[in-house]
C-alpha positions as CSV (number, residue, x, y, z in Angstrom):
1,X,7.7,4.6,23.9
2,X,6.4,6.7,21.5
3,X,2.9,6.5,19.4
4,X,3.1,4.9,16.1
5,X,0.2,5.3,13.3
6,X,0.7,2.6,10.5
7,X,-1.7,2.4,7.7
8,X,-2.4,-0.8,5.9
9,X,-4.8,-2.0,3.2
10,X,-6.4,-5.4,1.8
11,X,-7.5,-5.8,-1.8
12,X,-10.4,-7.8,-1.9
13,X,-13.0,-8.9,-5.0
14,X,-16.1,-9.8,-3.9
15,X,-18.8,-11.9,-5.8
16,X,-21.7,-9.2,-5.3
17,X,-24.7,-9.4,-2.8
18,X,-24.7,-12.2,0.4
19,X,-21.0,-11.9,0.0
20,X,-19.4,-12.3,3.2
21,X,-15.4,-12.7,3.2
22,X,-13.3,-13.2,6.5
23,X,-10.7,-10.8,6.8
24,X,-9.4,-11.3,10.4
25,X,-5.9,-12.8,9.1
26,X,-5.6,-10.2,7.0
27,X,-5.8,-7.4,9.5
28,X,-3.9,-9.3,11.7
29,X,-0.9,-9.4,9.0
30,X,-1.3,-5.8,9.1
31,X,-1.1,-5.4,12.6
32,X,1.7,-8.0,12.7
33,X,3.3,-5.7,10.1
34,X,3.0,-2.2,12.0
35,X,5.1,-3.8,15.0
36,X,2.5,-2.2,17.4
37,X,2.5,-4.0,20.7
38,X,-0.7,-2.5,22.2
39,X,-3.2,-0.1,20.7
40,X,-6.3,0.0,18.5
41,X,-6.8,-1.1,14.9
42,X,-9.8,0.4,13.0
43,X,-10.6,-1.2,9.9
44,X,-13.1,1.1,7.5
45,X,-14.0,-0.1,4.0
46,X,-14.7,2.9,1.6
47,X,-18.1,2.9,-0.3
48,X,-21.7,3.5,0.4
49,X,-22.8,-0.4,0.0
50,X,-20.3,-2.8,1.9
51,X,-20.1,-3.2,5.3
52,X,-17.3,-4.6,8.5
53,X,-18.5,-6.2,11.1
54,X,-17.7,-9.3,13.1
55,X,-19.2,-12.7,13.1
56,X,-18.8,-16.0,13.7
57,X,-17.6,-17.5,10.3
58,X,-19.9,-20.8,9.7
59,X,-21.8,-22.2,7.6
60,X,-25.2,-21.6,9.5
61,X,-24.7,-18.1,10.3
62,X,-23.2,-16.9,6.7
63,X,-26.6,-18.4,5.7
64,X,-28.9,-17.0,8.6
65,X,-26.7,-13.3,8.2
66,X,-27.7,-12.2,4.9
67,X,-31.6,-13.9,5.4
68,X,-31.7,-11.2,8.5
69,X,-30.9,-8.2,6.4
70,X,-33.7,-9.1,3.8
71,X,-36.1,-9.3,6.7
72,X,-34.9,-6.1,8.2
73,X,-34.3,-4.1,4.7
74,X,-36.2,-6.4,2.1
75,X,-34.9,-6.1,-1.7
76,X,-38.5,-5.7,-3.0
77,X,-39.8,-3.2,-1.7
78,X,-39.6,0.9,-2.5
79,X,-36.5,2.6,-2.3
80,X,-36.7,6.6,-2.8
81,X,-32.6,5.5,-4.0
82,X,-34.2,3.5,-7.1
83,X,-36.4,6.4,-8.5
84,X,-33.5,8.8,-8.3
85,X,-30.9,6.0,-9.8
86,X,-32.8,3.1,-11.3
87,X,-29.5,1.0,-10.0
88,X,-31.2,-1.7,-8.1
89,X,-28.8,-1.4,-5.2
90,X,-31.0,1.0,-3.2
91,X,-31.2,-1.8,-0.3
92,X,-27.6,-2.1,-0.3
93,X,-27.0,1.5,0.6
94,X,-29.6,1.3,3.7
95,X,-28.0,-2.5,4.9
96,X,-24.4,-0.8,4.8
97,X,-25.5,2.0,6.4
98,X,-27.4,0.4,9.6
99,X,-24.2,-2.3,9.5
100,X,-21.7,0.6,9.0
101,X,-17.9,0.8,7.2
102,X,-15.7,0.3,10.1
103,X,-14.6,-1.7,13.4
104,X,-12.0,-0.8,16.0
105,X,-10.8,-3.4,17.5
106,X,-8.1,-3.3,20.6
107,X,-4.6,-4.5,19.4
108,X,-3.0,-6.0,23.3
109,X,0.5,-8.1,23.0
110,X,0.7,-7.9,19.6
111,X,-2.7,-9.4,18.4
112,X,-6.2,-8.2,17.9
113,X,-8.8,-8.6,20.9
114,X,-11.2,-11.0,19.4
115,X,-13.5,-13.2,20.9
116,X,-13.0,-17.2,20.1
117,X,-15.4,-17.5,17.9
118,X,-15.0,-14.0,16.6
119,X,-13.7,-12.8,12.9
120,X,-13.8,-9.4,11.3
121,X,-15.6,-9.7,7.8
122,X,-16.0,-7.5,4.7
123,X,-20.2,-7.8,4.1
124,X,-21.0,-7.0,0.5
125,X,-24.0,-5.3,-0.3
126,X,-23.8,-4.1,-3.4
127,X,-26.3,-6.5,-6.3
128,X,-22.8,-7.1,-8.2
129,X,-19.3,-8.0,-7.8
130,X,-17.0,-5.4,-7.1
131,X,-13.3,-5.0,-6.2
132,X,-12.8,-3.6,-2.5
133,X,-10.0,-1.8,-0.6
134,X,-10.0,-2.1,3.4
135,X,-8.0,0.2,5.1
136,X,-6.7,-0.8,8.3
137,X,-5.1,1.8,10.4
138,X,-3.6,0.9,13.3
139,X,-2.2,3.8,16.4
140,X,-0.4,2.5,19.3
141,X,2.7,1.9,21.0
C-alpha cells in the first residue's frame, strides 16, 4: 500500500466569543472522503484567536468551558495586545494560544480514534463573529 496525504477543509461562521461548534462529523466526512484506512488526521484552524480541541459536547460543559478560560485568562484585565491594538481581543490571542490551533487524532479502520464521549470542536475566541476555515489533512494508508 502506498501513503496517501489528502487535504480537506470545513467552512464554518461562528457567532464570536464562548463559541464552541462540534466539528467531529465534519472531519470524519473528510476522512471518509480521503479513503484512508489507517493513519492520522490533524485538524489546524488558521488565525491567532480560535482554538481545536476536544470535549464532551453538553450543555454543562459548553457552559463550565468558556467560564474556565475567563478564570484562567480574565477579559478585564491588562493586555500589553490592547495598548499596541486597542482591539479588545487581546485575551483571545492568549486563550488560543494556551488551547492551541490544531489536533491529530489517529484515523484506525476507517474512522477517527475518539473517545465515547469525545468530539473535536472549533473554540472561538475572537470578541466577534467571524467566518473560519479548518483544514483537515489527513496521511495514511
Amino acid at each position: 500500500m502506498s501513503t496517501k496525504i489528502k487535504t480537506g477543509r470545513l467552512s464554518l461562521n461562528t457567532k464570536g466569543e464562548r463559541d464552541i461548534l462540534d466539528i467531529t462529523s465534519g472531519v470524519q466526512d473528510e476522512v471518509t472522503r480521503a479513503n484512508v484506512k489507517n493513519g492520522i488526521a490533524c485538524v489546524f484552524v488558521p488565525g491567532a484567536t480560535a482554538a481545536i480541541t476536544t470535549i464532551e459536547y453538553e450543555p454543562g460543559l459548553l457552559e463550565d468551558f468558556p467560564n474556565a478560560l475567563e478564570r484562567l485568562f480574565p477579559k478585564r484585565i491588562e493586555y500589553a495586545h490592547e495598548r499596541a491594538w486597542h482591539d479588545g481581543n487581546g485575551h483571545s490571542h492568549v486563550r488560543a494560544s494556551f488551547l492551541g490551533p490544531s489536533l491529530s487524532v489517529p484515523i484506525i479502520d476507517g474512522r477517527l480514534s475518539l473517545g465515547t464521549w469525545q468530539q473535536i470542536v472549533l473554540v472561538e475566541l475572537d470578541i466577534r463573529p467571524r467566518k473560519r476555515e479548518v483544514i483537515v489533512q489527513i496521511v495514511g494508508e
